[in-house]
N, C-alpha and C positions, 0 to 999 in steps of 0.2 A: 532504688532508682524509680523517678517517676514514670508513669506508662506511656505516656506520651515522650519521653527521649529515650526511652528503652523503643520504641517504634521506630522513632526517626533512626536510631543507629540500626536497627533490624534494615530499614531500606537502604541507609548506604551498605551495610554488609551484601546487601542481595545486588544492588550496583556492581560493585568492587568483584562482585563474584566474576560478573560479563566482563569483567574490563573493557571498558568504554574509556576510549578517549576524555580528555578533562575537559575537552572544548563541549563535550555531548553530554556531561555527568549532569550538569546544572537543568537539561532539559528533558533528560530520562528521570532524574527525579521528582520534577516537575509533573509527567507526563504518570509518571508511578501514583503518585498522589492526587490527580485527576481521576483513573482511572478506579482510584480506592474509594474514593470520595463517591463517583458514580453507583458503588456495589456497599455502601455503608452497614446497612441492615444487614446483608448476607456475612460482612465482617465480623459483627456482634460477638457471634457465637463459634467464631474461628478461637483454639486452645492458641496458646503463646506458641508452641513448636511446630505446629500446622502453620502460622503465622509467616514464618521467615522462608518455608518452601512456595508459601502461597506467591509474597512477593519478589523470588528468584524465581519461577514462571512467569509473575509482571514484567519482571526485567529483561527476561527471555523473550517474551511476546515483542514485548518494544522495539528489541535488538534486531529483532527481523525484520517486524515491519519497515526501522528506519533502512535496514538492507535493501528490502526490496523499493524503496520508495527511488534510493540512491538510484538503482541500478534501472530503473525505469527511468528516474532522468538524465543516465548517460544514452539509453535509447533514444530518449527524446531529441537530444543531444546529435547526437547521431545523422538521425532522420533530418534533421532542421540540417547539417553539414552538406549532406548529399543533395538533399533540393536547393541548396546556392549553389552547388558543381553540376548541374545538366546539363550533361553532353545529348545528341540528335537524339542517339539509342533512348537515352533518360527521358527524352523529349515523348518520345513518341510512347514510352509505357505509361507516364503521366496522362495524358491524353486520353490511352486507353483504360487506365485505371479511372478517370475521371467521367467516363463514358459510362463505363461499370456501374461506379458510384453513383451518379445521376440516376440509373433503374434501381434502384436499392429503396426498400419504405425508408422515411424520414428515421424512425427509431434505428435501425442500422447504421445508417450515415451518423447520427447522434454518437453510439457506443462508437466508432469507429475514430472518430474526431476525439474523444475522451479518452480512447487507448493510445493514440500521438501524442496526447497533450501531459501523459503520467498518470491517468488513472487507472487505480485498478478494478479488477473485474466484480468484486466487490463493492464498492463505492459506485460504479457504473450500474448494478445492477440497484444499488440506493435509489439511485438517482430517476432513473427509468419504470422501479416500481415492477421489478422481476429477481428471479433467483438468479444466483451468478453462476448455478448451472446451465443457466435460458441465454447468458450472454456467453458462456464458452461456446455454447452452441449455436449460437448465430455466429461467431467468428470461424466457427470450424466450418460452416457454410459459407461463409463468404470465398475464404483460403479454397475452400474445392472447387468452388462454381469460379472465383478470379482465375485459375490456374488448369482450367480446361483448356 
């Protein structure tokens, strides 16, 4: 068998392992082979059975991230339902959230507006050019100091 379809079948076995939906197969494999492609060199010298665990952890990693992306934009989701339904009550903690917000540095307000929008803390902290142990930790200040 050549090496290259002894691969390709190594990634759908490490697929198939996750069982993914068929709607999702065509772009976790896609997304497998992107992220192979990115680490080519470090592949080189991967043995053929080191090989197929390496890319059943790809497909692990994947499988999560598309978890959490989902579930972040059912929050999103969410949030966006409740600010079409404000009631006075709703009325008046918007206002004061807003007020809040307003004294907040720009950087703040930024992560804050990227955590509504689906991003994660991760990418957020890309973004903004910090650890995303700098932006749990700004949220956890916000949450204490909004909640006084």
């Amino acid at each position: 068998m050549h090496a290259a379809e002894k691969f390709d079948r190594d990634v759908e076995r490490a697929i198939a392992d996750e069982r993914w939906p068929r709607d999702q197969a065509d772009d976790v494999r896609q997304e497998v082979f992107l992220r192979l492609h990115r680490r080519g060199e470090e592949l080189r010298h991967i043995e053929d059975d080191a090989l197929l665990g390496f890319l059943r952890k790809v497909a692990r990693d994947i499988r999560i991230d598309l978890l959490r992306k989902q579930k972040r934009s059912r929050i999103a989701e969410s949030l966006a339902m409740r600010r079409e339904s404000t009631s006075d009550v709703d009325g008046e903690v918007q206002v004061e959230w807003q007020d809040f917000m307003d004294s907040q540095p720009a950087r703040d307000q930024r992560l804050v507006v990227g955590q509504i929008n689906g991003q994660s803390h991760e990418e957020l902290a890309d973004r903004e050019f910090c650890s995303s142990r700098t932006v749990y930790r700004v949220f956890r200040e916000l949450k204490l100091e909004f909640l006084q």
